[in-house]
C-alpha positions as CSV (number, residue, x, y, z in Angstrom):
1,X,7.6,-28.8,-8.8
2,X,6.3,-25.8,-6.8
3,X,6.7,-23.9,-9.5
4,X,4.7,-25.6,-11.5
5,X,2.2,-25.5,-9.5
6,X,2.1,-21.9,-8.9
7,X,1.9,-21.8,-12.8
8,X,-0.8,-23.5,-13.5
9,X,-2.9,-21.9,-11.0
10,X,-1.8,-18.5,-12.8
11,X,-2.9,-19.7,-16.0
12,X,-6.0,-20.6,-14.5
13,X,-6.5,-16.7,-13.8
14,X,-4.9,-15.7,-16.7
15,X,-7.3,-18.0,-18.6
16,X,-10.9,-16.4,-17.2
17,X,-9.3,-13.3,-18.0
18,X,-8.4,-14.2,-21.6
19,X,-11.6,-16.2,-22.9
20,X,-13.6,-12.9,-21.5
21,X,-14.5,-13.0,-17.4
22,X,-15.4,-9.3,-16.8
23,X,-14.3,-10.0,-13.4
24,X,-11.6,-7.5,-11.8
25,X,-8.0,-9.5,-11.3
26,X,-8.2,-8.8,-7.7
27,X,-11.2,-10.7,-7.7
28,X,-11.1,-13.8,-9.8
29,X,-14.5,-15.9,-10.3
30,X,-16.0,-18.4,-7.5
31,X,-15.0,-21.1,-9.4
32,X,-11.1,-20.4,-9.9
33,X,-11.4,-19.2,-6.1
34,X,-12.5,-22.7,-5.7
35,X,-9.7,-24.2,-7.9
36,X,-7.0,-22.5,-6.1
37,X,-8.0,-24.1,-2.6
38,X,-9.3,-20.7,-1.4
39,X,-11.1,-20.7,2.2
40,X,-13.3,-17.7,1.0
41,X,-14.7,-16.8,-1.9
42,X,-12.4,-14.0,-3.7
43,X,-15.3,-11.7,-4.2
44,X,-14.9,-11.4,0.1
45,X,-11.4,-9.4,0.0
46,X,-11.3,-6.3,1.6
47,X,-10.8,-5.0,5.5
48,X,-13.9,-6.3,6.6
49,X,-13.6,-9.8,5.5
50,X,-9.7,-10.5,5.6
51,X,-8.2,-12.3,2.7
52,X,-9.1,-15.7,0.7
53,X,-5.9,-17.7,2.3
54,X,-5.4,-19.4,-0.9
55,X,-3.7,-22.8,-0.2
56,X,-2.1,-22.9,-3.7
57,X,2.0,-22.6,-4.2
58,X,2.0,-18.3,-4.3
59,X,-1.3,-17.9,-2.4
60,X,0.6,-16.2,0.5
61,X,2.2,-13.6,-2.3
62,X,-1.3,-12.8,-3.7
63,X,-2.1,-12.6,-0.2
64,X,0.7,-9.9,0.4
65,X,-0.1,-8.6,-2.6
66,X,-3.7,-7.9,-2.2
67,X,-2.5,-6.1,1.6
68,X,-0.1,-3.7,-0.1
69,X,-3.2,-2.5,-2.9
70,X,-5.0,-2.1,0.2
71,X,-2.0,-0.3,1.9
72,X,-1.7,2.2,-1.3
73,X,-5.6,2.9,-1.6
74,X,-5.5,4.2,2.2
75,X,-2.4,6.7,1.2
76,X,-4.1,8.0,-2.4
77,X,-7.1,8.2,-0.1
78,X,-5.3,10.3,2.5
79,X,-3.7,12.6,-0.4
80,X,-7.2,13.3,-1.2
81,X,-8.0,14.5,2.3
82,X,-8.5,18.1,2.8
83,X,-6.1,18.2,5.7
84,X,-3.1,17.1,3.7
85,X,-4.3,18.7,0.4
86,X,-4.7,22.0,2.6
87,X,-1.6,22.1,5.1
88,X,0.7,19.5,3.6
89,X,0.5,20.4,0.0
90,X,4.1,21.3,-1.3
91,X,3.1,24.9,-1.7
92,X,3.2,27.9,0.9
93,X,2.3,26.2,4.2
94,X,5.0,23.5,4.0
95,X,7.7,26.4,2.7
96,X,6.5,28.4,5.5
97,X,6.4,25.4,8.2
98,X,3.0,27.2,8.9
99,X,0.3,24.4,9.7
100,X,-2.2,23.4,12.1
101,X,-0.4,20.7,15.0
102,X,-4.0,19.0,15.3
103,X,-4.2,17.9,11.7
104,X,-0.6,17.2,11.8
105,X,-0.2,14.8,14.4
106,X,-3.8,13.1,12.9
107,X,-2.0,12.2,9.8
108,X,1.6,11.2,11.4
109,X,-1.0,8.5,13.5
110,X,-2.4,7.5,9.8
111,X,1.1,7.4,8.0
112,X,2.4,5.5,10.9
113,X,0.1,3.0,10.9
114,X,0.7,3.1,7.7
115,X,4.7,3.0,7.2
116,X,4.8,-0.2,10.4
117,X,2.4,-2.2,8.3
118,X,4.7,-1.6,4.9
119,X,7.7,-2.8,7.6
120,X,5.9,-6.6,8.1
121,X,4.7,-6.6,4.6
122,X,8.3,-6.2,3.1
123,X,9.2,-8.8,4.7
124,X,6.4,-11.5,3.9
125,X,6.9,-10.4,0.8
126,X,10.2,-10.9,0.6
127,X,9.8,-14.5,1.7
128,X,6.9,-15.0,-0.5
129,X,8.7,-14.3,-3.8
130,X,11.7,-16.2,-2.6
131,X,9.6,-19.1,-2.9
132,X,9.1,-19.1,-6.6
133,X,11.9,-16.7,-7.6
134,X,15.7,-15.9,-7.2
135,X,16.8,-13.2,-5.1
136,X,17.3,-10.8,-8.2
137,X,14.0,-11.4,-9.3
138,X,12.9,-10.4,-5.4
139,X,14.9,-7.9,-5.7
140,X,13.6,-6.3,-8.7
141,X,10.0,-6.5,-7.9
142,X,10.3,-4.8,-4.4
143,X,12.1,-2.5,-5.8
144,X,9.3,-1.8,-8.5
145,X,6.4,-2.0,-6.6
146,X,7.1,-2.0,-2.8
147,X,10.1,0.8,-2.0
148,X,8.2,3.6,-4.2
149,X,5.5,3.3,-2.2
150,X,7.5,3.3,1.1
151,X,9.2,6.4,0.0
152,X,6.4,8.1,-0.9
153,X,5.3,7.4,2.9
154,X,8.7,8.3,4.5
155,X,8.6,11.6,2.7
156,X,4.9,12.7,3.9
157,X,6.5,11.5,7.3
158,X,9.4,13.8,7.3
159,X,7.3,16.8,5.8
160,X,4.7,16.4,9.1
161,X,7.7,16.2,11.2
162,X,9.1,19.3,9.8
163,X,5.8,20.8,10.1
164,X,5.1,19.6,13.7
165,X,8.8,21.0,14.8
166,X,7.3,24.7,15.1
167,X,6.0,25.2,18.2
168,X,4.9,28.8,17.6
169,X,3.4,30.8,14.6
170,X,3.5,34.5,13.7
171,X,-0.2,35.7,13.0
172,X,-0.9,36.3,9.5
173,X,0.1,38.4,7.1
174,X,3.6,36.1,7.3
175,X,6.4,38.5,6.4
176,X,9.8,36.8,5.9
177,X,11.5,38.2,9.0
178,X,8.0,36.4,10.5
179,X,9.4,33.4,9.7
């Protein structure tokens, strides 16, 4: 019966999609907010104002759900910072394992943050699928939409860490016997 439940309060959503709500799918209208036994309205989601804590059968996935968007729009908003554009980008610095320590150890504190949040989220996730689906299905999804993401993470980790094991730097010009 859970399931059930959980689908009809998709095609609710679905629904005020389909007949022409303008409405972003993160954010469904009051009303279906209202529907799904919501203790906020949806339009509230975000860092300042927690999530909606839908009471409906998959509320606690869209709940995970919502946290990892909010997990990947910090890291595409770190990419965009001119410290990691600058001294991590995949070009001369990072061949060189020539950066600046300060900016480095500022975005290991980000990504960390970053990387042990992803750690609980895998995990409510994990036991929010299993819910409604079979452990392939779990399986499947993570693997589509969770585990990019946390390599993506791991590998900005490992390039600061490659980049914070220098202690010393040669002044510029860099010559290969420099390095």
């Amino acid at each position: 019966m859970p399931y059930f439940d959980w689908c009809i309060s998709r095609l609710i959503t679905d629904s005020q999609y389909l007949i022409g709500f303008n409405d972003s799918l993160m954010t469904p209208p009051l009303e279906v907010a209202k529907l799904l036994n919501c203790s906020q309205p949806y339009g509230l989601i975000g860092s300042a104002f927690g999530s909606p804590r839908c009471s409906y059968p998959g509320g606690n996935l869209l709940e995970s759900a919502l946290t990892l968007n909010q997990l990947k729009q910090e890291l595409i908003a770190l990419k965009e910072d001119s410290r990691v554009k600058g001294w991590m980008s995949s070009g001369y610095n990072v061949k060189h394992h020539f950066s600046n320590p300060g900016h480095m150890e500022a975005i290991k504190a980000i990504l960390v943050r970053i990387q042990t949040e992803m750690e609980d989220l895998q995990v409510e996730i994990g036991k929010a699928l299993s819910e409604i689906y079979d452990e392939y299905t779990v399986e499947e999804w993570q693997s589509t939409h969770v585990l990019p993401f946390v390599n993506e993470v791991d590998s900005l980790l490992t390039t600061c860490d490659k980049l914070l094991a220098k202690d010393t730097w040669p002044r510029r010009p860099l010559n290969r016997h420099d390095l």
